[in-house]
FIMIKE-877296 format. One line per 2 residues: their letters; for each residue x, y, z of N, C-alpha, C. Coordinates in nm, 2 decimals, always signed. Each point is the difference from the previous one (the first is absolute). Layout:
residues N
A = X/Y/Z/X/Y/Z/X/Y/Z  ...
//
This chain:
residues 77
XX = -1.71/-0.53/-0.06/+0.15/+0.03/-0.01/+0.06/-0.08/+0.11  +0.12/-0.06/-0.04/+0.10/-0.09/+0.10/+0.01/+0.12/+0.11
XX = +0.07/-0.08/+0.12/+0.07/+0.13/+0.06/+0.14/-0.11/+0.07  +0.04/-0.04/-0.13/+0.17/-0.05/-0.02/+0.09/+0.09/+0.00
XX = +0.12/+0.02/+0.09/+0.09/+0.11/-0.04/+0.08/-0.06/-0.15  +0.06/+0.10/-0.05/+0.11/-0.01/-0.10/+0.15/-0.09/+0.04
XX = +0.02/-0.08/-0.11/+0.11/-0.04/+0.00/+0.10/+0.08/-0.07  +0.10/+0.03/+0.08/+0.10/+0.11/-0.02/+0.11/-0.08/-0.04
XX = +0.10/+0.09/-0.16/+0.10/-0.07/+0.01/+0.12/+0.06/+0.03  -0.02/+0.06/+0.10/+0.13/+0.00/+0.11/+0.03/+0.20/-0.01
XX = +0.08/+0.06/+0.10/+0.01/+0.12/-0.01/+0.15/+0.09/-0.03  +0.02/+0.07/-0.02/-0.11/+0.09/-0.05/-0.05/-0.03/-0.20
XX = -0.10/+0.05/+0.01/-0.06/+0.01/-0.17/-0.09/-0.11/+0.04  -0.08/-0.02/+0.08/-0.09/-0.13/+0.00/-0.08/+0.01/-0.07
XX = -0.03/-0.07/-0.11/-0.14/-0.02/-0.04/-0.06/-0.12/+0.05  -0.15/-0.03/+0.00/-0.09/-0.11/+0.02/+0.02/-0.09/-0.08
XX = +0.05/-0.13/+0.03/+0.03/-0.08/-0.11/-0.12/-0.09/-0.08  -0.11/+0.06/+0.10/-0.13/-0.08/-0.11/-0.07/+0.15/-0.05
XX = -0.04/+0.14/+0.05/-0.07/+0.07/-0.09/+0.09/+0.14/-0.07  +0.15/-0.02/+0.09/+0.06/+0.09/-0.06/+0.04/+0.13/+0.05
XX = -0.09/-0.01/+0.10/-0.02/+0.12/+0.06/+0.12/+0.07/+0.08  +0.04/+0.11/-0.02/+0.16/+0.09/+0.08/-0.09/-0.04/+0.16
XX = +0.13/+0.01/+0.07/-0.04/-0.03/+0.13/-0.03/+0.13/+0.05  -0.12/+0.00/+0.08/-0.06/+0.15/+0.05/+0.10/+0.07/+0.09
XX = +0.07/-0.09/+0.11/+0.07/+0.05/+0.07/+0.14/+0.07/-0.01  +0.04/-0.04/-0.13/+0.09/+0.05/-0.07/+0.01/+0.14/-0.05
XX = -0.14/-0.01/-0.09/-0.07/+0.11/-0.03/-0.04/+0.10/+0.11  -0.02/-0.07/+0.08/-0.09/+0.14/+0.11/+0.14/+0.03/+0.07
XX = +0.14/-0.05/+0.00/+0.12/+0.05/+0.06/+0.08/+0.09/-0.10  -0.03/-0.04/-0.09/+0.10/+0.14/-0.10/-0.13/+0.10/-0.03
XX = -0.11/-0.02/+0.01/-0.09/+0.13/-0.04/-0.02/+0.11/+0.15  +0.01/-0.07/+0.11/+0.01/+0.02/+0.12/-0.14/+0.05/+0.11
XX = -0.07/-0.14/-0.07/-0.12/-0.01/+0.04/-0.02/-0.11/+0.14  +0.14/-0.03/+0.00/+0.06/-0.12/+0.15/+0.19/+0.04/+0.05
XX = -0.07/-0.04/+0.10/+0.15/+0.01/+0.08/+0.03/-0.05/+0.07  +0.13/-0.09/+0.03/+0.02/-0.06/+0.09/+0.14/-0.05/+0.12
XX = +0.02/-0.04/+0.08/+0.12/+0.02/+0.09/+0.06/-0.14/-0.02  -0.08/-0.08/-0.08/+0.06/-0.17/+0.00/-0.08/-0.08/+0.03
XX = -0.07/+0.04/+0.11/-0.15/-0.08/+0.04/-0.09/+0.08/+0.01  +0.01/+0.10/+0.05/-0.19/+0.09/-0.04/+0.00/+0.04/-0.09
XX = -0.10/-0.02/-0.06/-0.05/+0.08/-0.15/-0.10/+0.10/+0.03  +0.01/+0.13/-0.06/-0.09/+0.10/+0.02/-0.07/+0.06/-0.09
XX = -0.14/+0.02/-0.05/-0.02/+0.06/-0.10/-0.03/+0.11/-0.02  -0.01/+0.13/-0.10/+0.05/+0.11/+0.01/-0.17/+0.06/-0.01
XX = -0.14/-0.10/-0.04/-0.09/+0.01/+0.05/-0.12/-0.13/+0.03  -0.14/+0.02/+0.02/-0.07/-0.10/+0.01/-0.03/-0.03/-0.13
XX = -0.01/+0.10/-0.13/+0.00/-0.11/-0.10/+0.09/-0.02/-0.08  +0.14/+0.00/+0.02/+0.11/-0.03/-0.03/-0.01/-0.16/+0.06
XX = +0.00/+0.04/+0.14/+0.02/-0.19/+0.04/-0.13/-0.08/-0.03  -0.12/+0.05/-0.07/-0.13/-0.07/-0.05/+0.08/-0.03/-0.13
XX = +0.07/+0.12/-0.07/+0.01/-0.08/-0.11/+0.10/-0.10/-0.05  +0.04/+0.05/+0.05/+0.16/-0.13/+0.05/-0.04/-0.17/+0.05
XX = -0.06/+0.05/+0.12/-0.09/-0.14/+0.03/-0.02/-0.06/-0.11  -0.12/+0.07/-0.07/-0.09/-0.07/-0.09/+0.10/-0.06/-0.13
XX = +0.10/+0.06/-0.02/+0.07/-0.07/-0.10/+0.07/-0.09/+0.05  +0.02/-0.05/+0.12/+0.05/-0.12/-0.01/-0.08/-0.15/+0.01
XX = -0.10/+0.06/-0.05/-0.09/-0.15/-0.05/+0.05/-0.03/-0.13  +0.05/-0.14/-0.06/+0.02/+0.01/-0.13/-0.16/-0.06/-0.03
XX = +0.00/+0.02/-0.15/-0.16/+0.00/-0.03/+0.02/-0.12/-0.11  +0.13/-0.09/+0.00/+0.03/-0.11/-0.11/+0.08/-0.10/+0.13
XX = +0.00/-0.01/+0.09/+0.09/-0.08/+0.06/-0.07/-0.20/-0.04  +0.14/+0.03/+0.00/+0.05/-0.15/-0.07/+0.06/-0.02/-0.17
XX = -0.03/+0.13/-0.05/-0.04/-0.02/-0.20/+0.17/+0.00/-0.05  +0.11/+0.03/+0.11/+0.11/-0.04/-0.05/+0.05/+0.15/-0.12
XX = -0.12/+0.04/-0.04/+0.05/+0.04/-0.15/+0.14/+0.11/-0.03  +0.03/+0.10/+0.17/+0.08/+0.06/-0.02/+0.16/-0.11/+0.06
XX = +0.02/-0.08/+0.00/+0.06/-0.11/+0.07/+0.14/-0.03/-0.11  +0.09/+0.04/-0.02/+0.13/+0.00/-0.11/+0.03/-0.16/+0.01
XX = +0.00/+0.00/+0.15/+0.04/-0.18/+0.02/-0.06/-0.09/-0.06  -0.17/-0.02/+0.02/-0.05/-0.07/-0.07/+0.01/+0.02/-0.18
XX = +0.00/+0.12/-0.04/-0.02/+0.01/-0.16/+0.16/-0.05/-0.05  +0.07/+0.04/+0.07/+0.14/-0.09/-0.01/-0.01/-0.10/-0.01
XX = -0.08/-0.08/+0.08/+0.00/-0.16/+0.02/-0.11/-0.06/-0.11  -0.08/+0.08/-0.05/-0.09/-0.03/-0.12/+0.06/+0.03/-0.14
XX = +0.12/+0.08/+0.00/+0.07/+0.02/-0.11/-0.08/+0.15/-0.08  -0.02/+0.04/+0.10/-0.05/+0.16/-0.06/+0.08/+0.13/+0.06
X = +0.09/+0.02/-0.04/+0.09/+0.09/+0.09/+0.03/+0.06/-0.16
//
């Protein structure tokens, strides 16, 4: 397995623009499994922030496939 982070397309609603994936941090802030003041992030346990961690490896980095821009530019939109 890579250990590439995700390419994000932008916030809020990020998904991964190569595997798709909702952005964890996002997720772990409205389920409220993180918290934070602007700069520290806190997590609400140790495997909350394991699992959060761990999802931000994308497991397709580079494959484009969730990417609007490029399929736009290929003529598949």
């Amino acid at each position: 397995m890579s250990n590439s982070p995700h390419r994000w397309s932008g916030w809020p609603g990020a998904w991964c623009l190569d595997c798709g994936a909702d952005d964890p941090h996002e997720i772990g802030l409205a389920d409220g499994r993180i918290d934070t003041d602007g700069e520290k992030v806190w997590f609400s346990s140790p495997e909350a922030e394991a699992e959060i961690k761990a999802a931000m490896i994308c497991p397709e980095p580079g494959s484009k496939r969730h990417d609007p821009y490029i399929a736009r530019r290929n003529g598949n939109d």
